[in-house]
Phi, psi and omega in degrees: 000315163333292203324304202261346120345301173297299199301331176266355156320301204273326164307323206289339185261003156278327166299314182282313179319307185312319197259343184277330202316302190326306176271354165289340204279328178298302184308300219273283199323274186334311176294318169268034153280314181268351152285342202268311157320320166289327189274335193283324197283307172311287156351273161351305163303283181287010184254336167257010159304333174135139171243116175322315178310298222289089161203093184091092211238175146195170202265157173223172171228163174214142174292342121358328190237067195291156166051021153239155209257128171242141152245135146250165203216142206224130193192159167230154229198092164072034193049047220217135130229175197195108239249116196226180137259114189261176153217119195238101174314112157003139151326300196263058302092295203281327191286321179305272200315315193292315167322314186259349163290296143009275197294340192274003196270335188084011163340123150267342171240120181268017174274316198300299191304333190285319174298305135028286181272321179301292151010270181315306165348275173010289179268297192290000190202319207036065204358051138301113168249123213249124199290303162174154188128220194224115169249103182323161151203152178287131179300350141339313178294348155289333210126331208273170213253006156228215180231019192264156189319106163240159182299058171284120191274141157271137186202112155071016187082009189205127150312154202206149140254168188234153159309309163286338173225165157208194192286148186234175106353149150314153142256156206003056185067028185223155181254157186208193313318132166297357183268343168285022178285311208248013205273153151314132168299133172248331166216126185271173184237158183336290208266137179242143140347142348309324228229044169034036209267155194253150184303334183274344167277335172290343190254348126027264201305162168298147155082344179320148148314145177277165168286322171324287169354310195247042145294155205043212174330348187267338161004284201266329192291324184291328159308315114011256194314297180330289213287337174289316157331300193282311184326344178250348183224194178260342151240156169275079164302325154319319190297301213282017158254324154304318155296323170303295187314329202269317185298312151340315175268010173058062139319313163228163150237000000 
């Protein structure tokens, strides 16, 4: 009688182990649903406060980029203009990837990280990926001693030089030549769009390129690759390595 006593003791406490895991697990989906939910509404406010890029647009395609939605956009920028092709992420594309960044980082207040980044987004891109063409910055971000227009040429989400051009001045108040869009890379540069993320921060990510993989020139084309991946799914490596990176720096926790 003892036996089937214990036993039914120990079902009853296997049952109970089951049903709270259960709900905790339900409670964690629900929270980070009403997070993902929060990041879309954040995004949303600032994607419609203004993106500079996003102006007198239409839509294009390149082959390089399938099954992602391209605009090109000819905008003025610090009394400068300049013609690029973007991909511009969603609200709810950006709330996600930030989310699963989050979660790929091991947050522990995954609200803090979520601000954290969306943040970082923010400030580096005002989540603009520039395809290939010229993203005005006050010559300042460099270093220069003002704010007036300079030319950063873009490939693929990352500044680039060419044989021929690197970052520059307007030339008559336009930045050029366009034809240096489509000119061979010669040196890719630190940072890639959205999230300013760096090849050591990119190597991070789960499933990521080692960093050996993105030296020089192969930067961007792997920088690429990530963001077509990702535009169908829910998480970002770009992201999700910028995050792993900032929680390391105790940025969050």
């Amino acid at each position: 009688m003892q036996w089937l006593i214990l036993i039914l003791r120990n079902t009853g406490l296997v049952i109970l182990v089951a049903a709270f895991v259960t709900r905790a697990a339900q409670a964690a989906d629900i929270d980070l649903a009403s997070l993902t939910a929060e990041m879309k509404e954040r995004f949303e406010k600032q994607i419609s406060s203004g993106q500079y890029m996003r102006s007198s647009c239409s839509p294009t395609a390149d082959d390089d980029w399938p099954s992602v939605e391209l605009l090109r956009c000819t905008y003025k920028e610090l009394d400068a203009e300049a013609t690029v092709t973007l991909a511009l992420p969603s609200a709810l594309q950006l709330a996600r990837w930030t989310v699963s960044a989050c979660r790929d980082a091991g947050a522990s207040d995954m609200r803090a990280c979520a601000h954290h980044i969306a943040k970082r987004i923010w400030s580096a891109s005002n989540a603009q990926f520039p395809v290939r063409g010229y993203v005005i910055e006050p010559h300042s971000v460099i270093g220069g001693a003002s704010n007036k227009a300079y030319c950063f040429l873009f490939r693929d989400g990352v500044t680039v030089r060419t044989a021929a051009v690197t970052s520059r001045p307007p030339q008559g108040g336009k930045c050029a030549p366009q034809s240096a869009e489509n000119d061979p890379i010669t040196r890719a540069f630190t940072y890639a769009r959205i999230a300013s993320t760096t090849r050591a921060e990119l190597a991070l990510a789960p499933g990521a390129p080692s960093e050996l993989d993105l030296v020089g020139t192969a930067f961007p084309a792997a920088v690429r690759k990530e963001l077509i991946a990702a535009w169908a799914s829910d998480r970002n490596r770009l992201i999700s390595g910028a995050a792993i990176a900032d929680k390391a720096k105790g940025k969050f926790n």
